[in-house]
Every structure is written in structure tokens, then in C-alpha cells.
C-alpha positions as CSV (number, residue, x, y, z in Angstrom):
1,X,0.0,0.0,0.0
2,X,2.6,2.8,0.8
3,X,4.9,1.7,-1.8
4,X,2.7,1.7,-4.5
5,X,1.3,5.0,-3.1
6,X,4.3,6.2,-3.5
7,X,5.1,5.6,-6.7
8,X,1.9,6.7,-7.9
9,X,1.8,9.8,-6.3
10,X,6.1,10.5,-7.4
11,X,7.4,10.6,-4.0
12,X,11.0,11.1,-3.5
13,X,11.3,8.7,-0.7
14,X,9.8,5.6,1.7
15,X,11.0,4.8,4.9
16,X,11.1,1.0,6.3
17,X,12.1,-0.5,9.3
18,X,15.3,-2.7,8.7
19,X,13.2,-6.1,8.7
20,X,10.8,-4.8,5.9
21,X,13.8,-3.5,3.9
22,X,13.6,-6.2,1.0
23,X,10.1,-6.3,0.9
24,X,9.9,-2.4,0.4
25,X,12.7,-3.5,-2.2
26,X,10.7,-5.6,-4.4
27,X,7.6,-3.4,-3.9
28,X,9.7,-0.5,-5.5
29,X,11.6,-2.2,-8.2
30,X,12.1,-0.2,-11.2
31,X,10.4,2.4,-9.8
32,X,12.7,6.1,-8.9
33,X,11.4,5.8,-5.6
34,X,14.3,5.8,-3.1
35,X,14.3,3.1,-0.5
36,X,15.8,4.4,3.0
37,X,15.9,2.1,5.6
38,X,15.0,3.3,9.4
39,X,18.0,2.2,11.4
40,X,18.6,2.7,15.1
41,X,14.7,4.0,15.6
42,X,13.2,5.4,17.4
43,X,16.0,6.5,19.9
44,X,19.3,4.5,18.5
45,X,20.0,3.0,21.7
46,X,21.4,-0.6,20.6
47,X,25.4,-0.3,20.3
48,X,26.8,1.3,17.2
49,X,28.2,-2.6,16.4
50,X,24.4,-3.6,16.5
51,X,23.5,-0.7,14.5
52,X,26.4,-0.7,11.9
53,X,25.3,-5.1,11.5
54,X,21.3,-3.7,11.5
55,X,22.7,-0.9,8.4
56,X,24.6,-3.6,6.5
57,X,21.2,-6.2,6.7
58,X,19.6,-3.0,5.0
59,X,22.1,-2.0,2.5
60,X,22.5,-5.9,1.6
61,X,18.3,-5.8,1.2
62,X,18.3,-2.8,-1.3
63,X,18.3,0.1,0.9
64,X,19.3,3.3,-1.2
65,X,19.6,5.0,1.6
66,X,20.3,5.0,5.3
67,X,18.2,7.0,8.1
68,X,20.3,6.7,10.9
69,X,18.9,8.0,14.3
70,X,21.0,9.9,16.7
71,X,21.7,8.4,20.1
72,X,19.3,10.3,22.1
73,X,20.9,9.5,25.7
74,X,24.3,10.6,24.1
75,X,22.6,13.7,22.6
76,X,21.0,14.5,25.9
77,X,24.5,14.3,27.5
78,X,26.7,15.8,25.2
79,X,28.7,12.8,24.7
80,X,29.8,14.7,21.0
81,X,32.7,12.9,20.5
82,X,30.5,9.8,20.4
83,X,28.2,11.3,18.3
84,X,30.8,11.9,16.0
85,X,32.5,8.4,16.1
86,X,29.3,6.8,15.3
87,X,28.2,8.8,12.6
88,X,31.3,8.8,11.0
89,X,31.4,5.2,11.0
90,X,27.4,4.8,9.4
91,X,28.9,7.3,6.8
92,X,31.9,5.4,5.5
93,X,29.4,2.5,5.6
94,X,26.6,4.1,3.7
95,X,29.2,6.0,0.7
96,X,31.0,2.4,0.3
97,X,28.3,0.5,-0.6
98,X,27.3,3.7,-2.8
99,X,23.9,5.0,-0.2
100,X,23.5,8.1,1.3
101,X,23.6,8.7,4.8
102,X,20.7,10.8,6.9
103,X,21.0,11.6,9.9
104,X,17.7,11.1,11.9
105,X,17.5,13.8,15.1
106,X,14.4,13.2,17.8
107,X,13.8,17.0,18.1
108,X,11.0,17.1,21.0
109,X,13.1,16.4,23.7
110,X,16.1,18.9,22.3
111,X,16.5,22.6,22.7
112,X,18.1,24.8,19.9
113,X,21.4,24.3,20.7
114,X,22.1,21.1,21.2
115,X,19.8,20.5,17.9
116,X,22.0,22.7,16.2
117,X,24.8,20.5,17.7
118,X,23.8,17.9,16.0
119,X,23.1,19.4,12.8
120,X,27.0,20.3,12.5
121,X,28.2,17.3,14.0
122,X,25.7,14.4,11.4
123,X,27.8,16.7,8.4
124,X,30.9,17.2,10.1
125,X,30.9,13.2,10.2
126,X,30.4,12.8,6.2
127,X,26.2,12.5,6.9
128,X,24.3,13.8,3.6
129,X,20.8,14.7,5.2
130,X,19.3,16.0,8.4
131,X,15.9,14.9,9.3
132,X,14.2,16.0,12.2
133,X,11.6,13.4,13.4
134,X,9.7,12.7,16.5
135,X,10.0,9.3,17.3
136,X,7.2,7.2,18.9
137,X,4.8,10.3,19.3
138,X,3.6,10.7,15.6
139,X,4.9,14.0,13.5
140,X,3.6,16.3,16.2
141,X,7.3,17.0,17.7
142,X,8.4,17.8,13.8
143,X,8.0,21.3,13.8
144,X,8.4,24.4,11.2
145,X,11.0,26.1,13.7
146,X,12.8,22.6,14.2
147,X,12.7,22.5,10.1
148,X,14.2,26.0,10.0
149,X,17.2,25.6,12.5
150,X,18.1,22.5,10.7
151,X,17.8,24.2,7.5
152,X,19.9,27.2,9.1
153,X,22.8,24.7,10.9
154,X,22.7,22.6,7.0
155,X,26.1,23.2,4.9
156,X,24.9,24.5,2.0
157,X,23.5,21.6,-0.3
158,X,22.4,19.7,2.0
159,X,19.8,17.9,3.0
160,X,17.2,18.5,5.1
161,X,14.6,15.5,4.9
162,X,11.4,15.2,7.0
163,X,10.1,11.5,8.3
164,X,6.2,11.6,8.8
165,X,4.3,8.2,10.0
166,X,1.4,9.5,7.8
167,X,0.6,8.7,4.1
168,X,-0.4,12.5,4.0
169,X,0.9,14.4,6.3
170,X,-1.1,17.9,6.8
171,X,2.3,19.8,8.0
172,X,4.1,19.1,5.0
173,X,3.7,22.6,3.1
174,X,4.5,24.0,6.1
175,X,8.0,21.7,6.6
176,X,8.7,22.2,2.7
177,X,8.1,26.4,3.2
178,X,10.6,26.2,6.0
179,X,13.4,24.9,4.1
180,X,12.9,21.1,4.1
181,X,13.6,19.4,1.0
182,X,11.7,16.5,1.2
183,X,9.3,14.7,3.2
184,X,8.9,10.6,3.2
185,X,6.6,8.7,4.5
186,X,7.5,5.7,7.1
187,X,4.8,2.5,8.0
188,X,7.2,2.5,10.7
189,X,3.9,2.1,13.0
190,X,2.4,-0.3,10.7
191,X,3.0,-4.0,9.9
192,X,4.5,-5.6,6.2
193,X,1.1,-5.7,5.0
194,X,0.8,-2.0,4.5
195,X,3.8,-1.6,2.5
């Protein structure tokens, strides 16, 4: 259902959960729908080891792309050099097997600057995209303002990519006025029977 939405309706993007990678695959094939594959969600708390095996299952499935979500304990604490390390690694990963890296940011529980920390640090680490996101709770901590600092912190070029658990999200002119360049759609919520 939301792959072939997709494609009908020419978006950019779908978002799958790492064990609904290859089916999203096949459901895109030979479509120019990208295929990113939601690893680490919705807080990256496994171990960067378990992450980086999670990202290579996905890449190895067909993933075109990785959305890799920020520690959000390490975030919260300022453990940057962390930050940093990790991403770094999920960005040598993602360029060698010839993806692109996003870097996913929970923005609800984070104020300006440590988003805008982030923001520097994902492209400092090779990371293609930003995407601000809001984790378990639906789009509602994706705001226009969280949009627009990421858009602000973004090298120039960049990225800025917004994850929304709905089919049609109603905030997405709004994200799109505020500098985002995209917005794709994740059945992260939903079972492989709605891809």
C-alpha cells in the first residue's frame, strides 16, 4: 500500500524499518522511488556494532539509503565525541556500498542548541541529510522552527529530509516552506502488509 502510493503519487522517498527493507525492495523495483531504511529508531539506543550489523542487513536488502537516528541518551549528555565516532562510521558505511547517509534527530526532547549540535556534528561526520523526526509520538514533535534551524545549521546543499508516520501528512507545506527538502513517508507504526 505505501509503496505503490508512493510511486503513484512521485514521491522522492519511503522509509522501512530494517526487517521490511527487502520487501519495500521488491515493492519499488524499477520504480525512482528511493528506499531508506530506518535504522537505530526510534532513539538508537542498541550499540553502534548492532547498528552498523542492522545498516549492512539493510544495505545488503536494497536500501538506497540510510536513516540513521542519533543516540538520544548521548545527545541529551553531550557525549559529541560519540556522536561523531558513530556517525562517522554509518557514513563510511553508507558511501561504500554507494547510499546516502541521513542523519535522523528526535527534536522534541532537544533545545536549539544542542539540535543545532547535531546538525553540525551528522555533516561534520560525512552525513548527507538531516531529518528532524519525533519518534514514537507521531509527526507532532516535527516542527516548522525545528525545520528552520536545521535548514539554518545545514552546509549548503544539503539535505534537510522530513520523516512523517502519515501517508499524507497535513504539516508538509508547512515543513517544505521552512526549508525542508523533502518529506517521506515511514509505516514505521504499521506491519508488512501495509507496504
Amino acid at each position: 500500500m505505501w509503496c505503490a502510493q508512493a510511486v503513484s503519487q512521485k514521491m522522492a522517498a519511503v522509509s522501512a524499518l530494517t526487517c521490511h527493507v527487502a520487501l519495500a525492495a521488491r515493492a519499488l523495483a524499477g520504480s525512482p522511488v528511493r528506499l531508506a531504511a530506518a535504522v537505530g529508531w526510534p532513539n538508537g539506543a542498541a550499540p553502534t556494532p548492532v547498528r552498523l550489523l542492522e545498516a549492512e542487513l539493510a544495505l545488503s536488502h536494497g536500501a538506497d539509503e540510510l536513516e540513521v537516528t542519533l543516540p538520544l541518551g548521548s545527545l541529551l549528555r553531550g557525549d559529541d565525541d560519540r556522536l561523531f565516532t558513530d556517525l562517522k562510521a554509518f557514513a563510511e558505511l553508507a558511501h561504500s556500498a554507494g547510499a546516502s547517509l541521513t542523519t535522523v534527530v528526535e527534536t522534541e526532547r532537544l533545545d536549539e542548541t544542542r539540535l543545532a549540535t547535531a546538525v553540525a556534528l551528522a555533516f561534520l561526520a560525512g552525513g548527507d541529510a538531516i531529518a528532524p523526526a519525533a519518534g514514537l509520538t507521531s509527526h507532532a514533535g516535527v516542527t516548522s522552527s525545528g525545520v528552520r534551524l536545521c535548514r539554518t545549521a545545514a552546509p549548503t546543499g544539503a539535505g534537510v529530509f522530513v520523516v512523517s508516520p502519515e501517508s499524507a501528512p497535513t504539516d508538509a507545506a508547512s515543513w517544505l516552506q521552512a526549508g525542508a527538502d523533502r518529506v517521506t513517508i515511514s509505516p514505521r507504526k504499521a506491519g508488512p502488509d501495509s507496504l
